[in-house]
C-alpha positions as CSV (number, residue, x, y, z in Angstrom):
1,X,102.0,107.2,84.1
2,X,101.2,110.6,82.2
3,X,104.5,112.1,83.4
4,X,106.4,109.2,82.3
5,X,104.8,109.0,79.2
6,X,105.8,112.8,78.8
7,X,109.3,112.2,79.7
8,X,109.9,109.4,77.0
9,X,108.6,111.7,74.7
10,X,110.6,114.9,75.4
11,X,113.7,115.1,73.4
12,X,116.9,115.3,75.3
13,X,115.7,113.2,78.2
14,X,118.0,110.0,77.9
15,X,115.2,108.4,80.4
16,X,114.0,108.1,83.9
17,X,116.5,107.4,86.7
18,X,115.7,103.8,87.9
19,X,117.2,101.2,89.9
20,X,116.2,99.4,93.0
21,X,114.1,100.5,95.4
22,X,113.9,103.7,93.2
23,X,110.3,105.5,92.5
24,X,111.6,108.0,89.3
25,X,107.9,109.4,89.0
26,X,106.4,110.2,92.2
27,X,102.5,112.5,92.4
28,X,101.0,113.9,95.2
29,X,97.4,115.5,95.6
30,X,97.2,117.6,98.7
31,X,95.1,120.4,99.1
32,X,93.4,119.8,96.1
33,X,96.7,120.9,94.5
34,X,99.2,118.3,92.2
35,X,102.6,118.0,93.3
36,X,104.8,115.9,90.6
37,X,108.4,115.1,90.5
38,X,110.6,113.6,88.2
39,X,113.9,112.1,88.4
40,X,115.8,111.9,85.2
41,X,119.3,111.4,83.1
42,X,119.9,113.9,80.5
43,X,122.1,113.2,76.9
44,X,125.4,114.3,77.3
45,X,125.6,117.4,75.3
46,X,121.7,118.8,76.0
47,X,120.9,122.4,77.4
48,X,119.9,121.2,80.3
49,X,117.4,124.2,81.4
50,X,115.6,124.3,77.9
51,X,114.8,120.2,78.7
52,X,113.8,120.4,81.9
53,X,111.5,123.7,80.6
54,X,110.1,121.7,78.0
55,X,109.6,118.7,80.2
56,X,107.9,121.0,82.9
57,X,105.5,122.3,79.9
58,X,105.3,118.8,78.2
59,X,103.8,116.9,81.9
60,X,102.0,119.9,82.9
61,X,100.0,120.2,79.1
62,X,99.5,116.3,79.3
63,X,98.2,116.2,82.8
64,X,95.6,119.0,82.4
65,X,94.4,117.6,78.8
66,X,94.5,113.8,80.2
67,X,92.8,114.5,83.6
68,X,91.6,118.0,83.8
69,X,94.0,119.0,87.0
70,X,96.4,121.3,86.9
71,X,100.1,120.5,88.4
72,X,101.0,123.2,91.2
73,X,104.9,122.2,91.0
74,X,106.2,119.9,88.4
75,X,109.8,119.4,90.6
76,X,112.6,117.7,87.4
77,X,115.9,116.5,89.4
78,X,118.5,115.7,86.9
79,X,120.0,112.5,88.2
80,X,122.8,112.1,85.7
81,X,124.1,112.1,82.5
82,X,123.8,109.4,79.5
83,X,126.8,109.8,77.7
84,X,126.1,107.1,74.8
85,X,122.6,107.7,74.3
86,X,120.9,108.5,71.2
């Protein structure tokens, strides 16, 4: 829920990729260590590196604050492209 919260929140993410039988936001704990990855569409026009940067830094600085753990990979896949989004 953090990481999805995040990725509303970040500007140039259009949203999370959804659809049936889809899980967009997915979190593992293994070896005491937090694995978290992403799916999302982009706006059309968006540097697509400095999003998915500031997305990393966005989930990784409300995990830690929210439950004290620190993300060992924070995996975005961009899924798409919105081209009408605003």
């Amino acid at each position: 829920m953090i990481a999805k919260i995040a990725t509303e929140e970040t500007e140039g993410v259009a949203g999370l990729e959804t659809g049936p039988m889809k899980h967009p936001v997915t979190a593992k704990i293994q070896d005491n260590l937090l694995n978290v990855h992403v799916e999302v569409k982009i706006k059309y026009g968006q540097n697509v590196s400095k999003v998915c940067e500031e997305l990393q830094t966005k989930i990784f600085q409300s995990v830690l604050q929210m439950t004290d753990l620190k993300c060992n990979l924070i995996d975005i896949k961009v899924a798409g492209f919105a081209f009408n989004a605003r």
